[in-house]
C-alpha positions, 0 to 999 in steps of 0.5 A: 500500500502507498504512503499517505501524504498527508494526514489531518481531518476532513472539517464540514460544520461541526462533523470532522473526519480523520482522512489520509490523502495518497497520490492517485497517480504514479509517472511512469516515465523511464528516466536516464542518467548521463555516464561518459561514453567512454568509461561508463563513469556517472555524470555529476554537477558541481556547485560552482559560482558563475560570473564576478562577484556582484556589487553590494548596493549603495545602500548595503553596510560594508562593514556587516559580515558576509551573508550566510544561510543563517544570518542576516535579519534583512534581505539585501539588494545586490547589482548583477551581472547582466552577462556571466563568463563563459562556462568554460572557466567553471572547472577551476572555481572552487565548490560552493558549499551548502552552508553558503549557498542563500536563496535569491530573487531578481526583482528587476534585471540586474537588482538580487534580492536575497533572503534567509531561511528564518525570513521564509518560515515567518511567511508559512501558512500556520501548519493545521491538520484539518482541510476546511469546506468553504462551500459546496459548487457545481462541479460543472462550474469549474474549468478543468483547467484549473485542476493540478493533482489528485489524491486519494482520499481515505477514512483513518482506520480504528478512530471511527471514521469510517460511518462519518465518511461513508455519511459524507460521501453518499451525500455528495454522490446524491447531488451534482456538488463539490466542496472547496476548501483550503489546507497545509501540506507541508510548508505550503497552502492549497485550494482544493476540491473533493468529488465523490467517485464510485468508490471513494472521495477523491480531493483535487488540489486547484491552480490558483486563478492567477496561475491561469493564462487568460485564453484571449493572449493566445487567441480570440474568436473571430466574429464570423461564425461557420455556416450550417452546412459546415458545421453539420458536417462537423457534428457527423465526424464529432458523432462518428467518433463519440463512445463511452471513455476507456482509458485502457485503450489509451496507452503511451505507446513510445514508452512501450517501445523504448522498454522494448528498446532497453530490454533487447540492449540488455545483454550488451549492458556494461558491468558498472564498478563502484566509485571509488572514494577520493578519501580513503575511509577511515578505519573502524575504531574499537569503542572501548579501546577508544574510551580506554586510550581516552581516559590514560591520556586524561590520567597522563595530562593530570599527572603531568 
């Protein structure tokens, strides 16, 4: 069985259900690394800082200490670059270390902002287990559009949610209606819906509307409209096609063929050796023996 995602109460007045959510979906796409044709050696990135070091603004102390990923009470305005150096050079700087690595945004060409991690938690969403329904709307309202991932959603088991869910569940299947609430997952805040199925409650988190590109910056509709006979037409091909939806007749059939591809390559498949470690490992340590050596170089610094 999947991992729950989340787990919290569904809120509708003074009902709450202790729910899971588990992804309904699972991406089947065959994923490859890069290794050098040669050797057969993974390929790997490096942490390296592109470019001159940016001008602190006019604005900005120069006495302060440089930033790092834990101080710093204010964000600070930094000139860019509008051109990095070639990455050509890259294979001599030194690797940046995660300790030093910061967060930034440019809010205008060649103006950085930079912000601290305690900066960012101060604007996270208050982190409550419950999804509250706002209110119930036709599903036929909203475009699909607005639709982004779905999850599964289950009643926690042995805490009585059981009769409650069910409850919930052939209401909404009785009417053409979904609930629209809000909830935290993880460090962000979603706008979801949940829509009864079949078998169970399934929760649709929603592109907020200002995600959504308007329709009209790619296309407007033309005032002339298309004839009847045109349009007849049209409705036949339409009509010729129309069935019940079958999702099982819709295969990715390149993924198929690129399996087929890996598999029949199996038996040239290269034996791949283990990385060895730039550092040699150190060696293994007899806890006692090391507590024993401890405590005679503590008798020997006293005695002397």
């Amino acid at each position: 069985m999947p991992q729950a995602v989340w787990t919290g109460q569904l809120s509708f007045g003074l009902v709450n259900i202790p729910v899971k959510l588990y992804s309904a979906t699972a991406s089947k796409n065959v994923q490859f690394h890069q290794y050098d044709a040669q050797t057969g050696r993974r390929i790997r990135y490096r942490r390296v800082a592109a470019g001159p070091a940016p001008e602190r603004s006019a604005s900005s102390d120069d006495s302060e200490p440089r930033e790092s990923s834990s101080q710093q009470s204010e964000p600070q305005a930094r000139a860019v670059p509008a051109q990095i150096e070639e990455a050509g050079g890259l294979h001599d700087e030194p690797e940046v270390q995660w300790t030093d690595i910061v967060k930034g945004f440019e809010v205008e060409p060649g103006k950085l902002v930079t912000v601290t991690t305690d900066e960012l938690e101060s604007l996270e969403p208050e982190r409550t287990r419950a999804l509250e329904v706002e209110q119930f709307v036709p599903l036929s309202e909203i475009d699909p559009v607005y639709f982004d991932k779905s999850y599964y959603v289950a009643p926690a088991p042995g805490v009585g949610a059981e009769r409650p869910y069910r409850l919930l569940h052939r209401a909404m299947q009785a009417g053409a209606e979904v609930a629209v609430g809000r909830f935290v997952m993880r460090t962000k805040e979603y706008l979801a819906v949940v829509r009864p199925t079949e078998h169970l409650l399934i929760l649709e988190t929603l592109f907020y509307p200002d995600e959504v590109r308007n329709p009209r910056e790619m296309w407007r509709l033309s005032a002339e409209e298309p004839g009847e006979r045109e349009l007849g037409v049209a409705r036949q091909f339409v009509e010729a096609l129309a069935g019940s939806w079958d999702p099982d007749r819709h295969r990715n059939e390149y993924r198929e063929r690129l399996l087929d591809l890996l598999r029949a390559k199996s038996g040239e498949a290269q034996v791949l050796r283990e990385p060895e470690d730039e550092e040699a490992a150190p060696p293994v340590i007899d806890l006692i023996e090391a507590l024993k050596a401890s405590v005679e170089a503590a008798r020997q610094a006293r005695a002397g």
